[in-house]
C-alpha positions as CSV (number, residue, x, y, z in Angstrom):
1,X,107.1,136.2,112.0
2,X,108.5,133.0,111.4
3,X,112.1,132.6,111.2
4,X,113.8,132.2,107.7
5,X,115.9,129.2,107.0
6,X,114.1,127.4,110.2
7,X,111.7,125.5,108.3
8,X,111.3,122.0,109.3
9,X,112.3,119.3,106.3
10,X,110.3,116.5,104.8
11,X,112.4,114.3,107.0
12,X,112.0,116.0,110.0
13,X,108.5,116.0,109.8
14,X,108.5,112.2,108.9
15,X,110.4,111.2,111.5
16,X,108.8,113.3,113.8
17,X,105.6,111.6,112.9
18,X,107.0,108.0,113.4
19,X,108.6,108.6,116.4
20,X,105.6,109.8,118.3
21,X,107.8,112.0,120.8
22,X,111.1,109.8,121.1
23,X,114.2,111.1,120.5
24,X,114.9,107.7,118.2
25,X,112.9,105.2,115.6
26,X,113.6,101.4,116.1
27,X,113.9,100.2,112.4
28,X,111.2,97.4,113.1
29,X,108.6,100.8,114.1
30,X,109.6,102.2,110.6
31,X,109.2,99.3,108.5
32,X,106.2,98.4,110.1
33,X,104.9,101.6,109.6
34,X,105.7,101.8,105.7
35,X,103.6,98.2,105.5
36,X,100.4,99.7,107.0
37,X,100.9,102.6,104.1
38,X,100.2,99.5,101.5
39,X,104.3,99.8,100.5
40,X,107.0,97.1,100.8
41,X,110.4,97.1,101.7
42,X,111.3,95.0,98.7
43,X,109.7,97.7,96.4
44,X,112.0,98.9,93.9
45,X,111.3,102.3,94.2
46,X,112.6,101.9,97.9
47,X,115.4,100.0,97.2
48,X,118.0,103.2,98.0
49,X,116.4,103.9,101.3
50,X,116.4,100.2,102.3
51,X,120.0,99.8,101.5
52,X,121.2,102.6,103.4
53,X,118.9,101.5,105.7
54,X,120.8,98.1,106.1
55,X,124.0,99.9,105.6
56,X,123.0,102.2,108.8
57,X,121.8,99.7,110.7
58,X,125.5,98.1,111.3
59,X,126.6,101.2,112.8
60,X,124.2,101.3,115.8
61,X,124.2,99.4,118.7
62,X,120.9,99.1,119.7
63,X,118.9,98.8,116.2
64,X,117.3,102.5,116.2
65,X,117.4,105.9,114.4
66,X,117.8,109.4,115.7
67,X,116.9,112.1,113.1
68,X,119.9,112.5,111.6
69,X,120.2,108.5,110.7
70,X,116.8,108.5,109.8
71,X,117.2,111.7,107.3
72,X,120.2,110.1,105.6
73,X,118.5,106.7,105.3
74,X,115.1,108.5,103.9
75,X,116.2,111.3,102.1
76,X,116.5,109.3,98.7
77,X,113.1,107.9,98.4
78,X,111.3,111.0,100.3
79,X,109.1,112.1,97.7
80,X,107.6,108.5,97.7
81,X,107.4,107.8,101.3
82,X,106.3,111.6,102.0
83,X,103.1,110.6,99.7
84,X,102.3,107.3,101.8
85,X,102.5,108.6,105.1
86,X,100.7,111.8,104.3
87,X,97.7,109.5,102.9
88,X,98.2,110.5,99.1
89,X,97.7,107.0,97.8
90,X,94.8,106.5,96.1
91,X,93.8,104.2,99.0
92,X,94.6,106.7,101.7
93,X,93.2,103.8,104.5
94,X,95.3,101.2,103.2
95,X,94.5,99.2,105.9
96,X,91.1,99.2,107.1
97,X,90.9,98.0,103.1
98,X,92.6,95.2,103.6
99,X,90.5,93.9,106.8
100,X,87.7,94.3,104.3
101,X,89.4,92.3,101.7
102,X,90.7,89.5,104.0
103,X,86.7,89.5,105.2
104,X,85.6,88.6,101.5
105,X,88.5,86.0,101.1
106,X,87.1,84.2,104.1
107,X,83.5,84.2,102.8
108,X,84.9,82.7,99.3
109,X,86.8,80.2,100.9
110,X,84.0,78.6,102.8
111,X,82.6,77.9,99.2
112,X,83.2,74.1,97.9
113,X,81.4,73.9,95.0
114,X,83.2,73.4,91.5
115,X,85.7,71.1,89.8
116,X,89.2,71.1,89.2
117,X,89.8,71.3,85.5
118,X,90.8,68.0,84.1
119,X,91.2,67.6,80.4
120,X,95.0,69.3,80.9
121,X,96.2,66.6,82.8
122,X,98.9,68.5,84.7
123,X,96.2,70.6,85.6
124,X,94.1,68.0,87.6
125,X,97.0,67.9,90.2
126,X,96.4,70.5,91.8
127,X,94.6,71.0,95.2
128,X,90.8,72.1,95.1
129,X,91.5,73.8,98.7
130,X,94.0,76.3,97.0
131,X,92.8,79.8,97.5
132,X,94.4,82.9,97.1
133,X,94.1,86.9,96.4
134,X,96.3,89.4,95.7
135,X,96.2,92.8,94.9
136,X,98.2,96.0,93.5
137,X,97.3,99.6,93.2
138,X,98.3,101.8,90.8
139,X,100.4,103.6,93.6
140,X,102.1,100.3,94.3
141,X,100.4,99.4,97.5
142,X,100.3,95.5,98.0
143,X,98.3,93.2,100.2
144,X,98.3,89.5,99.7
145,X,96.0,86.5,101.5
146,X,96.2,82.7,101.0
147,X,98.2,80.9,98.7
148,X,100.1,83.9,96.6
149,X,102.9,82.8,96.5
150,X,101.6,79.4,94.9
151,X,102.9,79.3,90.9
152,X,100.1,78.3,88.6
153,X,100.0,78.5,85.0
154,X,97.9,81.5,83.1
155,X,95.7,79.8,80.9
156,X,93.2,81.9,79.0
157,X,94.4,85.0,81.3
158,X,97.2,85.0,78.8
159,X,95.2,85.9,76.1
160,X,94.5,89.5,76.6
161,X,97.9,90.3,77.6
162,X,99.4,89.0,74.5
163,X,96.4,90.3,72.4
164,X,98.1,94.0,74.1
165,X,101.2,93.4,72.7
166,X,100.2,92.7,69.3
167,X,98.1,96.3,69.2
168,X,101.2,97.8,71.1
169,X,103.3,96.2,68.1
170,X,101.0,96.7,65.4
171,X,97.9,99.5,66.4
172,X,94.4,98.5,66.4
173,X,93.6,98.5,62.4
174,X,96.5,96.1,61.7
175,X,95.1,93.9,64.5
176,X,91.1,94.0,63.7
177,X,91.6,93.3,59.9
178,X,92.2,89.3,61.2
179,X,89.9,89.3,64.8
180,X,86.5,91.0,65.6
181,X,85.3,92.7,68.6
182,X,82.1,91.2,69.2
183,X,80.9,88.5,72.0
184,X,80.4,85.2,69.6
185,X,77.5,83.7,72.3
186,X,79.4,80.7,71.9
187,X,81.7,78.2,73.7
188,X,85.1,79.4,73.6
189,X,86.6,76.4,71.8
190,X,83.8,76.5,69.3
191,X,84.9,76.0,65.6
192,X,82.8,79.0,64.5
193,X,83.6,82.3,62.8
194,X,81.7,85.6,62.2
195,X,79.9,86.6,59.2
196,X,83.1,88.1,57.6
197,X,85.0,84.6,58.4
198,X,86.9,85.8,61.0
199,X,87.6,84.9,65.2
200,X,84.8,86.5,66.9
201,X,87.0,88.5,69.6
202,X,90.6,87.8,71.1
203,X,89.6,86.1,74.0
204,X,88.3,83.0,72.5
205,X,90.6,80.5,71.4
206,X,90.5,80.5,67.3
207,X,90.9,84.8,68.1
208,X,93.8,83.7,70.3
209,X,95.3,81.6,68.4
210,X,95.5,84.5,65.6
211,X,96.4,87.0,67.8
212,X,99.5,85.1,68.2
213,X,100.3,85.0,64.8
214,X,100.0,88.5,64.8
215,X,103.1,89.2,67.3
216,X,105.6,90.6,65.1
217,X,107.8,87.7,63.5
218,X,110.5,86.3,64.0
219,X,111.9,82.3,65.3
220,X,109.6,80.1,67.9
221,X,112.6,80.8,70.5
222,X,113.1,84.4,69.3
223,X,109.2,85.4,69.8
224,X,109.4,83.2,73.6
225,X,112.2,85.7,74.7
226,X,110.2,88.4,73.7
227,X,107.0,87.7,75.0
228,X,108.5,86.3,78.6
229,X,110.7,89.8,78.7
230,X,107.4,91.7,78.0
231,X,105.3,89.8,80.8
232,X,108.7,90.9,83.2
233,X,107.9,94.0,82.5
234,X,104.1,93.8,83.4
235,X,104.6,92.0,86.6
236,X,107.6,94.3,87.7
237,X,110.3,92.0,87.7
238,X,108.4,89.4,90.1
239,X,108.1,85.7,89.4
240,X,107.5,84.8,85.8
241,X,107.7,81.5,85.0
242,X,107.3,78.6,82.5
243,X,105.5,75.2,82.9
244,X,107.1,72.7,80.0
245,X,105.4,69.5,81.7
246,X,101.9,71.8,81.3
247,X,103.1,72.8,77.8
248,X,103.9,69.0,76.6
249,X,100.2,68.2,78.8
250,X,98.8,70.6,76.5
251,X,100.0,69.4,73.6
252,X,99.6,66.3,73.5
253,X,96.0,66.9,74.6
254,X,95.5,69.7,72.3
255,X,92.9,68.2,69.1
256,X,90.3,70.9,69.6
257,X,92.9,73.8,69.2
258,X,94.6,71.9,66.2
259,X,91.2,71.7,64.8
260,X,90.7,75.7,65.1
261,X,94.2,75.8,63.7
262,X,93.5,73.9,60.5
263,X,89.6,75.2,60.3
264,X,91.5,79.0,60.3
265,X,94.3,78.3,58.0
266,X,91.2,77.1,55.5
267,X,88.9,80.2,55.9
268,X,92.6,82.1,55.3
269,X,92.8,83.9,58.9
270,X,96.2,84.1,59.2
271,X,98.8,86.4,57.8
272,X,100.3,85.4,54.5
273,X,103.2,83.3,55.3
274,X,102.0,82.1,58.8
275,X,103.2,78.4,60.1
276,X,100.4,77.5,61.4
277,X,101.7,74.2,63.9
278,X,104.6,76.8,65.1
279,X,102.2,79.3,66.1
280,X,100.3,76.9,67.4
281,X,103.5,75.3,69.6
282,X,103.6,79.0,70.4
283,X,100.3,79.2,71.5
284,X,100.7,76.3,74.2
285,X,103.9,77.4,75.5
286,X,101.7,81.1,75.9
287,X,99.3,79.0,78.0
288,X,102.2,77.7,79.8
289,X,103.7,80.5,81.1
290,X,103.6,80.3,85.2
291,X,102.7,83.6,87.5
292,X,102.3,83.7,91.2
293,X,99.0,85.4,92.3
294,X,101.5,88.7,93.4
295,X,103.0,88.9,90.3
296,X,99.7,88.4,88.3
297,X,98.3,91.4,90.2
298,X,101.1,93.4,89.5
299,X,100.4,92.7,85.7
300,X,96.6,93.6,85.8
301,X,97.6,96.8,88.1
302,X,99.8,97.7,84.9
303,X,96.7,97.5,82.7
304,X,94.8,99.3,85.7
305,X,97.5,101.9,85.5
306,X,97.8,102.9,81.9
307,X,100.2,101.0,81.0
308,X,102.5,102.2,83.4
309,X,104.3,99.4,85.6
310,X,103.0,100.7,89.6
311,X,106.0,99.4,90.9
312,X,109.3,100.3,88.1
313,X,107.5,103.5,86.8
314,X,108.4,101.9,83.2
315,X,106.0,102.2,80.3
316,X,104.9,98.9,78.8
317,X,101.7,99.4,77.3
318,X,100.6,102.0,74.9
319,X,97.4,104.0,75.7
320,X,95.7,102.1,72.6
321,X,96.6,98.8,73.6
322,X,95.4,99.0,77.1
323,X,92.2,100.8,76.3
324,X,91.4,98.0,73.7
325,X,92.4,95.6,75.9
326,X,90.5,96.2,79.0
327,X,87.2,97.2,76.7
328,X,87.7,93.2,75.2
329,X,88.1,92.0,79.1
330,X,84.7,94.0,79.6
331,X,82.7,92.5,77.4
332,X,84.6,88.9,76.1
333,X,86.7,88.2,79.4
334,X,84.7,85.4,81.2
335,X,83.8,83.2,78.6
336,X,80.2,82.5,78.6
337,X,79.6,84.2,82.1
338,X,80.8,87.7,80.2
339,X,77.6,89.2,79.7
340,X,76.2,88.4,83.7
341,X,79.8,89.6,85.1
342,X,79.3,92.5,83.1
343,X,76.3,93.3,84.6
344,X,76.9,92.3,88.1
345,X,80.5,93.3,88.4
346,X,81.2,95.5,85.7
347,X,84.7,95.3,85.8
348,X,87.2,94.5,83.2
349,X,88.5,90.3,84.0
350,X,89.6,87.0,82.5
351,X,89.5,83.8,83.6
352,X,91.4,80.8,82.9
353,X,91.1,76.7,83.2
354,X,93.6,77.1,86.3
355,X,91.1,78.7,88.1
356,X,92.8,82.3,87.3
357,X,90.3,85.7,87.5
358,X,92.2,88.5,86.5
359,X,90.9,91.3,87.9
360,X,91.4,95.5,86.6
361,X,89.9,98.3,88.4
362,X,91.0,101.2,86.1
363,X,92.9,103.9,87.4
364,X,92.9,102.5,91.0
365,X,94.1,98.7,91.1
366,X,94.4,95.2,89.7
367,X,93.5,92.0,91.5
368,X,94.7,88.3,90.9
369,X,92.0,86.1,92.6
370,X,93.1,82.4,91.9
371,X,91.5,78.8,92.6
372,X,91.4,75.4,90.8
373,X,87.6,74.6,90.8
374,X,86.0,75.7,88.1
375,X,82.3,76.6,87.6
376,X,80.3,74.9,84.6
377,X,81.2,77.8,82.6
378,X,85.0,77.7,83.7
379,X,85.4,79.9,85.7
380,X,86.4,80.2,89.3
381,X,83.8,79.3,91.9
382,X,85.5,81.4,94.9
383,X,87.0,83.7,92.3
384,X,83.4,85.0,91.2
385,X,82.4,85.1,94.5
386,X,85.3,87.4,95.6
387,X,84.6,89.7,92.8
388,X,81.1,90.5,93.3
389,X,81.2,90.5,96.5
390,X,83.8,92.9,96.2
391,X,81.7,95.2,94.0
392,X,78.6,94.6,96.7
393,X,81.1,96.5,99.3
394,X,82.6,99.1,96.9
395,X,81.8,101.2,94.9
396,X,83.9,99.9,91.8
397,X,81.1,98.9,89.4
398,X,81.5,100.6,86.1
399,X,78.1,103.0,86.7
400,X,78.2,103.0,90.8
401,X,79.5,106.4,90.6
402,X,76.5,108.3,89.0
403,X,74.9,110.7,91.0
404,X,72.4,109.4,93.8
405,X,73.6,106.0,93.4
406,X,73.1,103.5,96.6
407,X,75.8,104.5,99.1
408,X,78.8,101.8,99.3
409,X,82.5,102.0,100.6
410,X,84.8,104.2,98.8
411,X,87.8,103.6,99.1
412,X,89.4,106.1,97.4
413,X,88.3,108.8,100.0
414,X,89.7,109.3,103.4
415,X,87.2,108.4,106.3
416,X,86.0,110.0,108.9
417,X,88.0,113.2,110.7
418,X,91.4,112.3,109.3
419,X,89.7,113.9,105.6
420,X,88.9,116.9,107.3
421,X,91.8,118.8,107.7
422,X,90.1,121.8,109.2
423,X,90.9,124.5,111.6
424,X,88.4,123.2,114.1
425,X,90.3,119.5,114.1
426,X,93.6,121.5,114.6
427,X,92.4,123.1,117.6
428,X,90.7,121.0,118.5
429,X,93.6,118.1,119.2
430,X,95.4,120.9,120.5
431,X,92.8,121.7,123.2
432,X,92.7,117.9,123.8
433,X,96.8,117.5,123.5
434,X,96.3,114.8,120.9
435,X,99.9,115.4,119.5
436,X,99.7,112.2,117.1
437,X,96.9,113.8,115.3
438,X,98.6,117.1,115.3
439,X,101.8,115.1,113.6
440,X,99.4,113.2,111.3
441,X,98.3,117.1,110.2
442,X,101.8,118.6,110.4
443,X,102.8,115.8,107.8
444,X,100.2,116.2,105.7
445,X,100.9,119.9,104.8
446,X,97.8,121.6,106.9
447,X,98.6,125.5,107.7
448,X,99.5,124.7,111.8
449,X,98.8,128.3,112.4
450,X,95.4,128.6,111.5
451,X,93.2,131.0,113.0
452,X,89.5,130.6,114.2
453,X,87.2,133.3,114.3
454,X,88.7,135.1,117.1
455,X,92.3,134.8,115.6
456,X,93.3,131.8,118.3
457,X,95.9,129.7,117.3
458,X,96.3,126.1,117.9
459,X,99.5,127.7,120.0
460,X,97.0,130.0,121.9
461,X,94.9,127.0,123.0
462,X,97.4,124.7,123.7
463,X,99.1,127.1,125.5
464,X,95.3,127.6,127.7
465,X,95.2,123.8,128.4
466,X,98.8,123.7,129.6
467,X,99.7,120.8,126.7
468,X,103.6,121.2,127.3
469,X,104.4,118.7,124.7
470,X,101.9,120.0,122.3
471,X,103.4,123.8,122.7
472,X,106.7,122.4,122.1
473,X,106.0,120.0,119.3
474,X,104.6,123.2,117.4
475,X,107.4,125.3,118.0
476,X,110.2,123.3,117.9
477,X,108.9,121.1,115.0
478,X,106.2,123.3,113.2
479,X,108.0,126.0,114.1
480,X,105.1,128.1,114.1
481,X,104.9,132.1,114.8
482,X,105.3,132.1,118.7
483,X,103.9,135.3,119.5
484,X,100.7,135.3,117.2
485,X,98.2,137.9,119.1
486,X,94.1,137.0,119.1
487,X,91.1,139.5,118.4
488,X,92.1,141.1,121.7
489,X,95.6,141.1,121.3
490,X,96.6,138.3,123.5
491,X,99.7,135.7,123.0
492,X,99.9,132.2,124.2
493,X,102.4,133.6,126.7
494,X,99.7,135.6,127.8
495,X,97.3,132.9,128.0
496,X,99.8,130.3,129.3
497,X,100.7,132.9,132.4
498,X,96.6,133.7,132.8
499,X,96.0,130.0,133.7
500,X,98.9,130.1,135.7
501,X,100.7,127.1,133.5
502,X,104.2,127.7,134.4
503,X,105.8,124.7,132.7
504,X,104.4,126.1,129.1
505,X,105.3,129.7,130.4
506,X,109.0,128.1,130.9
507,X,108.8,126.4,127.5
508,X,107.9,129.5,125.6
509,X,110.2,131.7,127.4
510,X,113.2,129.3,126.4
511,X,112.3,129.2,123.0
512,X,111.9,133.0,122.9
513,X,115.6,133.7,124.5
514,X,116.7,130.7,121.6
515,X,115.3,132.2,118.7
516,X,114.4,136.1,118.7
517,X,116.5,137.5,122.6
518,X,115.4,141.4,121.9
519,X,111.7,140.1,121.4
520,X,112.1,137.6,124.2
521,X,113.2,139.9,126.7
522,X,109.8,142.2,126.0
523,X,107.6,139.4,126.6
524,X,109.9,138.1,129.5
525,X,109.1,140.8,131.0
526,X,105.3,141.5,130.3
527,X,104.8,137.9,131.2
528,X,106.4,138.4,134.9
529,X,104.6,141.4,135.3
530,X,101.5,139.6,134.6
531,X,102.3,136.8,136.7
532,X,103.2,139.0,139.4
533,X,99.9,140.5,139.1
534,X,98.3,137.4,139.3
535,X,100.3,135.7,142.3
C-alpha cells in the first residue's frame, strides 16, 4: 500500500542517517562522518560536493544543514558517498582497520635495529627515527600514521613501475626479448647475466637499467616529462617530486652501475641505437624521483586496482602490464629477501635504499611503509616488520584463503550483527527502539517491512513497545505500508491502542489523516472503539 511518488531519496536517507533525529547536520558531523568511511574531503571524486559544500556554508548562520542544504550539497557525488556510508567499500569497517593498523605501526617503531643507507651520500642524512605507513584501497579509502607526509626519494621502488610502462608501451614479447623473469640468487648490483646473456629480471639493476632503455624513445628531457606525467597519474595527482642534489649524489657515486652499463653494452643488451651514458643519466634521475608515503600508496593501490587510479577513476596501466608487474614484485621485489617474503608474506613488494617497501594487496589495497634503516639485505627493518605482521593479523597472504585455513581477520567482510541484515535484527532494534541501527539498515537498502513468521512488522512491534520515534522514523522516513495486518489480522494501530500507547496511537492517526483521510477515518474509528473498549 505504499504511496507512489513518496519514496524517500538517496539524500534523504543519508541525511537522515547522519543526523541521528535532528532536524539539521553541523558540517563538522558530516565531514567527520565521511573520514570514518576511509574517504577524504580532498578526494577528487568529492570535489563537487565539497565546493557546494563551502559555497553553502556562507549562507548559514550557524554552520549546519537542514535536508534541503544537505541534498543540494550531496546530490552530485551521491552515488559515491551512498556506497561509503552504506558499508560497500571493500573495507566496510574502515575504522576498526585502522586501530589495527596503527597497533602494528607502534610494534615496528619500537624496533631499532638497522642502518641508514650510506654509499648515496644525500641518503645518509636522513633520520633513522623516521617512520611512516600509509595506505590506499582500491575504493579510495585512505589512512595515514607517522611521517607521510615526509618526501623521500624512490630508489629501487622505481624499478617496477617504470618496468610497467615499458610493457604498457611495448607488450610483454617486446620487453622479455632484452630482460628474463627469473630470480638471479644474486646481489642486485651483481655484474652477472643469465645463460642467454641477458638481466636476470627487471628488478635488479643491469634489468633496470635496460628496462629504461626500453621506454619508447625520444630526448633525456622528453622521456623525464613522460615518465614524471605517468607517475602523476599513478599517485592521483598527489606529490611527485624530483631530488637533483640525490641525482648529482648518485652520480657521482654511481661506478657499480656504469660498470653494469658498459658490461651490457658488451654482451649487446640494449636496443640497437641505445646511448648508453644517457640512459644511464636517465636511470639516476629515475632513482631520484621524490614521493611522499600518501602518494606512494596511491601508486601501489593503482597496481592493486588494475590499473585503474582509486582516486581519478583514470586508466594508467594496461591489464598486461600490471599483471606482469606484480608477478615480478612476487617473486624478484625484495632483493635477496624475495624468496623468505614470498613465503612469509606472500604479497607482491619492492624495496629500496631509502628504506621504501612498496606494498600491493591485489584487488583490495596498496601500502607505502617507509624507513631509513636498512636490514643487511637492504631492506627496511620496521618496514618488514609491518608487513608480516600485517599478514599474521589478516588474511592477505597469497594462499590464506584456501579452505580450512587458520582463522585470521578479514577485513573485507562486515563484523558482527551490522553483516546480518536480517529480519530478526530489524525487529529486533525496533523492539529495543535502537533507531540508529534501524537508519544504518534503512541506508543500506534492507526491505524495512519485513515480516517474521507471524507476518509482524518492524511497525507492528514498534508500535507494541510504544517507540514513538521509531514509528515515526519508519513512516515518515521509510515510509513504510502503515496499516500492514499480522497472521491474525491485526495493525500497529491495533497493537499500539492494545497496550494502551497513546502517543504512537496519536502519531499513526496523524500520519493516516496526512496520507490516505478515507482509510484514516476507518481506522480512526476502529481504533476509538477499541480504546473505548479497553478504558
Amino acid at each position: 500500500r505504499r504511496k507512489a511518488g513518496i519514496l524517500p531519496s538517496l539524500e534523504d536517507l543519508l541525511f537522515y542517517t547522519i543526523a541521528e533525529g535532528q532536524e539539521k547536520i553541523p558540517a563538522h558531523k558530516f565531514t567527520t562522518a565521511l573520514k570514518a568511511t576511509g574517504l577524504r574531503t580532498g578526494d577528487p571524486r568529492l570535489k563537487e560536493c565539497m565546493e557546494m559544500l563551502k559555497v553553502t556554508l556562507k549562507t548559514t548562520s550557524d554552520g549546519a544543514l537542514d535536508r534541503h542544504l544537505f541534498k543540494k550539497c550531496v546530490q552530485s557525488n551521491i552515488v559515491l558517498l551512498t556506497q561509503a556510508f552504506r558499508k560497500k567499500f571493500v573495507i566496510p569497517d574502515f575504522q576498526p582497520f585502522c586501530a589495527h593498523i596503527d597497533e602494528l605501526y607502534d610494534n615496528a617503531k619500537n624496533l631499532s635495529g638497522g642502518q641508514v643507507a650510506d654509499y648515496i651520500p644525500q641518503l645518509a642524512r636522513f633520520s633513522p627515527d623516521l617512520w611512516a605507513v600509509a595506505l590506499c584501497t582500491v575504493d579510495g579509502q585512505r589512512h595515514t600514521v607517522g611521517d607521510t607526509k615526509v618526501p623521500f626519494c624512490l630508489q629501487s621502488c622505481v624499478k617496477p613501475l617504470k618496468y610497467a610502462i615499458a610493457v604498457h608501451d611495448h607488450g610483454t614479447e617486446y620487453v622479455h626479448r632484452f630482460i628474463g623473469k627469473e630470480p638471479s640468487g644474486l646481489r642486485f648490483n651483481k655484474l652477472f647475466l643469465n645463460e642467454d646473456d641477458k638481466p636476470h629480471n627487471p628488478m635488479v639493476n643491469a634489468g633496470a637499467i635496460v628496462c629504461t632503455s626500453l621506454i619508447k624513445v625520444g630526448c633525456i628531457h622528453i622521456l623525464r616529462h613522460k615518465v614524471m606525467n605517468f607517475m602523476n597519474k599513478l599517485a592521483g595527482n598527489e606529490y611527485i617530486g624530483f631530488s637533483n642534489a640525490t641525482f648529482q649524489s648518485e652520480r657521482e657515486s654511481g661506478d657499480r652501475n656504469f660498470a653494469i652499463g658498459y658490461y651490457l653494452k658488451e654482451k649487446k643488451c640494449f636496443p640497437e641505437g641505445t646511448d648508453m651514458t644517457s640512459i644511464l643519466d636517465f636511470y639516476f634521475q629515475l632513482c631520484s624521483i621524490e614521493v611522499t608515503c600518501e602518494s606512494a600508496s596511491v601508486m601501489a593501490a593503482t597496481l592493486a586496482n588494475g590499473g585503474f587510479c582509486p582516486i581519478t577513476g583514470e586508466r594508467v596501466l594496461s591489464p598486461e602490464a600490471v599483471r606482469n608487474t606484480l608477478s615480478l614484485m612476487h617473486s624478484c621485489g625484495m632483493y635477496d629477501f624475495s624468496g623468505q617474503f614470498a613465503f612469509h608474506v606472500g604479497l607482491p613488494a619492492k624495496s629500496g635504499v631509502a628504506g621504501g617497501i612498496l606494498l600491493v594487496v591485489p584487488n583490495v589495497m596498496g601500502i607505502m611503509c617507509w624507513s631509513p634503516p636498512l636490514d643487511k639485505l637492504g631492506n627496511s627493518v620496521r618496514g618488514i616488520q609491518f608487513c608480516t605482521d600485517l599478514v599474521s593479523l589478516c588474511n592477505f597472504h597469497n594462499y590464506d584463503n584456501l579452505r580450512h585455513f587458520a582463522k585470521k581477520l578479514d577485513p573485507r567482510r562486515e563484523g558482527g550483527d551490522q553483516r546480518v541484515k536480517s529480519v530478526i535484527n530489524l525487529l529486533f532494534a525496533a523492539y529495543t527502539g535502537d533507531v540508529s541501527a534501524l537508519r544504518r539498515f534503512a541506508l543500506s537498502s534492507m526491505d524495512m517491512e519485513q515480516r517474521d513468521y507471524d507476518s509482524r512488522t518492524a511497525l507492528h512491534v514498534a508500535a507494541a513497545e510504544g517507540h514513538g520515534e521509531v514509528v515515526r522514523f519508519l513512516l515518515e522516513a521509510c515510509k513504510v505500508n502503515p496499516v500492514p495486518r499480522d497472521r491474525w489480522g491485526n495493525t500497529p494501530m491495533d497493537e499500539a491502542v492494545h497496550f494502551g500507547h497513546h502517543d504512537v496511537v496519536t502519531i499513526l492517526r496523524d500520519y493516516h489523516n496526512k496520507y490516505s483521510p478515507q482509510e484514516s477515518n476507518d481506522d480512526k474509528q476502529n481504533a476509538e472503539k477499541n480504546l473505548d473498549g479497553m478504558l
